[in-house]
N, C-alpha and C positions, 0 to 999 in steps of 0.2 A: 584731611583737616589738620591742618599746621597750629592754630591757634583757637583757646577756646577763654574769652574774657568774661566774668562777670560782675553786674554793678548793680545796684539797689538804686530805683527810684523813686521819692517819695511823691504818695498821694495824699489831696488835701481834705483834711478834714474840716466839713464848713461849719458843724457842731462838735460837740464831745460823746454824740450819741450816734451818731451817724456816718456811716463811708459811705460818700455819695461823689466817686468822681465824675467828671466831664464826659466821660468814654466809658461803655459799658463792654470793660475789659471783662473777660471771661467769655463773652457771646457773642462778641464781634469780633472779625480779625483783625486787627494790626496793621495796615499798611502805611507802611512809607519810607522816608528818604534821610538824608545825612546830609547836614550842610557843613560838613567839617573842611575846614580853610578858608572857612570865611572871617569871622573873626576870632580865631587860632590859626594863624596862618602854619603851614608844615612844609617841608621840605618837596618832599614826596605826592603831595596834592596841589602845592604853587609851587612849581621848581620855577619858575619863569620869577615871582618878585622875589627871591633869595638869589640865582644868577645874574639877574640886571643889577647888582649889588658889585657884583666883580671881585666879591672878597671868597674864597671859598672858606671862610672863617665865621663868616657869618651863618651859622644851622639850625636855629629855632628864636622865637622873639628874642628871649635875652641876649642872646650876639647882635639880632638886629638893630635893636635900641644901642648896645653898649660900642660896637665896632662902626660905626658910621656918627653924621651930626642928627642933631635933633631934629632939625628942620627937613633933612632928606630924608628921614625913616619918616616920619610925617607925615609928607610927602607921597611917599608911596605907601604908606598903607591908605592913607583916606582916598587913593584913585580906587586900590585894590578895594576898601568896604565899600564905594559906590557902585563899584560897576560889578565883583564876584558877584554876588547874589540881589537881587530886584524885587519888585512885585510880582513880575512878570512868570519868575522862577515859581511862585504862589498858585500863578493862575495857570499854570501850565501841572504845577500837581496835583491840581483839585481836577482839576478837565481829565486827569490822569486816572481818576476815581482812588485815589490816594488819600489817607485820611490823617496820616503824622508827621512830620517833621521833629528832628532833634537837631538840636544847635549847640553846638560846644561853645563855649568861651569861659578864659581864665578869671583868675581871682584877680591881676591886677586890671580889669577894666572897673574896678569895683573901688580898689582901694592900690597903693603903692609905699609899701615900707618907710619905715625912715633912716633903713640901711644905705637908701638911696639905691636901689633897685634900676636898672636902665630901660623897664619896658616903655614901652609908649602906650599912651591912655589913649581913648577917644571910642569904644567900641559899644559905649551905651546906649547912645542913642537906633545904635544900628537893631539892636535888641528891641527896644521902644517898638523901630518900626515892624519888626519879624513880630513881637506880641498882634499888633495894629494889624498887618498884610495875613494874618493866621486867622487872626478874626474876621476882617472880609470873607476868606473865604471859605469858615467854616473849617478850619484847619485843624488839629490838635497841635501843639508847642511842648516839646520835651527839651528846656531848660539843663545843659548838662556843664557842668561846672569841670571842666574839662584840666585844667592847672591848679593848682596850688602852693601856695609860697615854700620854698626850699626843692619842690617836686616833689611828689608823692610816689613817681615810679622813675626817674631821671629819663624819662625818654623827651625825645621832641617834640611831644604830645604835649607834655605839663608846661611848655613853653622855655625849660630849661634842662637842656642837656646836659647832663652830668653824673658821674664814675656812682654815687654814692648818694640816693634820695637821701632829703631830710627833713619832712615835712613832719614824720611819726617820730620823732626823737627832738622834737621841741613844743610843748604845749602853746607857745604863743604862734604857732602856726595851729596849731588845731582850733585855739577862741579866734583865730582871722578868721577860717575857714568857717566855722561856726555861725560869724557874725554875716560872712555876704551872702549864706543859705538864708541867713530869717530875714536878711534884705531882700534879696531875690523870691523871696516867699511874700513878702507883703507889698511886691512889687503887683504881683500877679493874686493878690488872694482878691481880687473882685472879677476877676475874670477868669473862673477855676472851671467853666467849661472849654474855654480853649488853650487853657496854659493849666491840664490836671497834675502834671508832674513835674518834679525836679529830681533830676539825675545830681545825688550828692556830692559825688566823686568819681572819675574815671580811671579806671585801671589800677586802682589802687596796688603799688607793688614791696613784697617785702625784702627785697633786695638790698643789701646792705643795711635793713633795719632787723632787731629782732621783736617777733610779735608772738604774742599767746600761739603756742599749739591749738591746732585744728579751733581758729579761731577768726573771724572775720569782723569788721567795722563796716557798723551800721550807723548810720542816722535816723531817728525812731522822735512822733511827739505829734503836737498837737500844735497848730498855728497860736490858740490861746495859753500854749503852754512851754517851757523852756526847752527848746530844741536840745538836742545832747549827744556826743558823740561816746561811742560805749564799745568797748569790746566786750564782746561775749560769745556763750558757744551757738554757732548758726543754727543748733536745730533746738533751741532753748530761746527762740525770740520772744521777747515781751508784749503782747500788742498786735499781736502777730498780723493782724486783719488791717495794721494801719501802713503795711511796707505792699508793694509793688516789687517783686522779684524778680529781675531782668536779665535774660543770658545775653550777649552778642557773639553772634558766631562769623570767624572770620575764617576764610578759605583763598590760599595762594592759587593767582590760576594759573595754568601752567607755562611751565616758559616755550615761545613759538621758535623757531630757525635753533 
């Protein structure tokens, strides 16, 4: 086991009295799938739209917006969000006896700086329809907020590759951050049986940032109440019955010839 990540995904509260998610986590198991590179496209899961580019320069969204025109990254992402993933892929995981799907996608499908940021927009409605094609088929939808402005771990992941995240070392990425969760939460809060959780952030890393000893950020609240981002100590959580605590375990397999 090479790698061991974890992330906290919130479940909703449809009172202030009551945790009543969609999925009756604890007594049912889990199953499902990862639709990562759909819209967070990544190097290493679509090597084929970063190659047809012909820049080896181009290695996560922000090179793709920034190092080509507007119209050709466009272009190719809107073949790439029509055709990676379908209905099809839905009805082929439910017939699969499959009961979840997570979807990563970045903060800027939501919102785009006024640093002037190069990403390219257009990935919401693709969202709409994964909400839409989850509910046909009785699906669960884990919502994961996959990027966020500055990068929160500077991998390829966050949409921007770079030496030195910095997403924790400026507050006005953390109220962005903030604001597309309670978007993204009232997006879905009428249909919290098949969209019970949001994954707040992924991979959060402290890498070039410094953070509280034996300390972790959480997202913690109440749909009726002000979402907030806190650090605190992990085994001292507030509310404790209102987080969903999620490992992802990742395994290299081994290399063949």
């Amino acid at each position: 086991m090479n790698t061991i990540r974890a992330v906290l995904g919130l479940s909703f509260l449809p009172t202030a009295l009551a945790f009543t998610p969609g999925f009756p986590y604890g007594s049912e198991k889990v199953r499902g799938v990862n639709f990562g590179g759909w819209l967070v496209p990544e190097p290493w899961i679509t090597p084929s739209l970063f190659d047809n580019t012909g820049n080896s320069a181009i290695v996560d969204e922000w090179t793709f917006g920034q190092l080509q025109s507007h119209s050709t990254a466009l272009a190719a992402l809107t073949t790439h969000w029509n055709t990676w993933t379908t209905e099809s892929n839905f009805t082929a995981i439910a017939a699969a006896g499959l009961n979840h799907v997570r979807l990563p996608i970045g903060y800027w499908a939501f919102e785009v700086g006024p640093a002037g940021e190069p990403y390219i927009q257009g990935q919401l409605p693709y969202l709409t329809k994964a909400i839409t094609w989850a509910t046909n088929h009785n699906l669960k939808l884990i919502i994961d907020l996959h990027g966020a402005p500055d990068s929160q771990n500077g991998f390829d992941n966050s949409g921007h590759r770079i030496s030195t995240p910095g997403w924790a070392s400026n507050n006005t990425n953390v109220q962005c951050t903030d604001a597309i969760i309670k978007t993204t939460a009232n997006m879905v809060k009428d249909n919290t049986a098949n969209v019970p959780r949001i994954a707040p952030l992924n991979e959060l890393s402290s890498r070039g940032v410094i953070l509280p000893s034996l300390k972790t950020l959480i997202l913690y609240g109440r749909l009726s109440d002000e979402l907030s981002w806190k650090f605190m100590d992990f085994f001292a959580l507030p509310a404790l019955q209102k987080l969903d605590i999620t490992e992802h375990l990742f395994q290299e397999a081994p290399s063949i010839g």
